[in-house]
N, C-alpha and C positions, 0 to 999 in steps of 0.2 A: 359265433366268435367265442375263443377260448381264453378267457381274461386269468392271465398267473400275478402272482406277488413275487418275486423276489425274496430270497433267503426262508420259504413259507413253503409248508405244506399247502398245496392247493388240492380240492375238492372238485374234480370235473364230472360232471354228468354228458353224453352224449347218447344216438340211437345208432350205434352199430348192429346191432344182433340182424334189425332189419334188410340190412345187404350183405349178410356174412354167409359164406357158402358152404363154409365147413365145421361139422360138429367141435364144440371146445377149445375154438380159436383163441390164440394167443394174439393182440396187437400190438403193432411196430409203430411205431412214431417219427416222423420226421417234421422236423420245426428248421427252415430256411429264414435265418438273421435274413430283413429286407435288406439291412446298411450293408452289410459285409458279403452277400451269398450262401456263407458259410453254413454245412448242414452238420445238422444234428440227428441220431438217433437215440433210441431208445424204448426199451418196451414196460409196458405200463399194463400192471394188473387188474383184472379185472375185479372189483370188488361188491357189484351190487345184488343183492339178492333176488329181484326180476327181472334177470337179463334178456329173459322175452320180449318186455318194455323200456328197460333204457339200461344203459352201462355207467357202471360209475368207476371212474379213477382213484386213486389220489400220487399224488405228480409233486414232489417234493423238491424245488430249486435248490443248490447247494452246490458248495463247490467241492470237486472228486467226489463227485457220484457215483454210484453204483448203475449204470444202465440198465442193470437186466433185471431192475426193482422200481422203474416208478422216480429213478431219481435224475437229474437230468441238470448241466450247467449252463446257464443262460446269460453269457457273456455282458450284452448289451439291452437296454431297456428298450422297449419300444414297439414294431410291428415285425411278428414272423407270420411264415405262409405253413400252414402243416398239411401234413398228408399222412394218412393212417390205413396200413395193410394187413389183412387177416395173415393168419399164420398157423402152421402146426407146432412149429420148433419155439421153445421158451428160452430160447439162447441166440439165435437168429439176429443180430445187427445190420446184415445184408441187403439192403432192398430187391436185388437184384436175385435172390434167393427167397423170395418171401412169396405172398400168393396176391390177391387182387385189392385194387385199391377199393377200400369201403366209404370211405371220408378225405375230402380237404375243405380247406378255411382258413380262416385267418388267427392269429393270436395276437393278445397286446400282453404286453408283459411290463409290471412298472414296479415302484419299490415303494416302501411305506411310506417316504420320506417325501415322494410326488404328491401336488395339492391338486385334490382335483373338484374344480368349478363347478359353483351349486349353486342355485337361483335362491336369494331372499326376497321375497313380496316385499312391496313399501307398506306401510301403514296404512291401515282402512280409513283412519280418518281424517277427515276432510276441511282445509285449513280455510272459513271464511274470512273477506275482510272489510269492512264498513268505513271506506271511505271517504 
């Protein structure tokens, strides 16, 4: 799962390289709003220095983005579905245009302002009472 921030650069690592068919692929990105349908694309750079072993993004939420840089506007908080396809072309928006799917899953996407639920232990000690 590919968890974003809202208004945030995000840091994604994933293992493309391992189902990629062609030398120095570019990826396309597709993130499906569960609420709405509504698709998004956009292509996300690859930035990690052992692409043999894992790929690393970074995937910058903002509004008017740049697509063809990693930047991408993420309407609604909550659950999208993504799907990720190799590519030759660095300009390529088209899925339909693009080459074979390498990756999908899931994405949650929230905003700093969401609290999210963390377990505090009770106190070790132990209240006797006499009686």
């Amino acid at each position: 799962m590919i968890n974003l921030k809202k208004a945030q650069s995000n840091v994604v690592i994933l293992t493309l390289s391992e189902k990629t068919t062609i030398s120095n692929a570019t990826y396309l990105f597709e993130f499906k709003d569960n609420q709405s349908k509504v698709l998004i694309y956009f292509i996300a750079i690859d930035i990690s220095s052992f692409k043999d072993r894992f790929n690393k993004f970074l995937i910058v939420e903002k509004s008017n983005p740049n697509n063809l840089i990693g930047e991408v506007e993420l309407i609604n908080d909550g659950q999208y579905a993504y799907t990720i396809r190799e590519q030759a072309s660095t300009i390529n928006l088209d899925p339909l245009l693009s080459g074979a799917i390498v990756e999908t899953g899931k994405v949650q996407v929230k905003t700093d302002s969401q609290i999210i639920p963390t377990y505090e232990p009770d106190s070790n000690l132990i209240k006797v009472y006499n009686g």
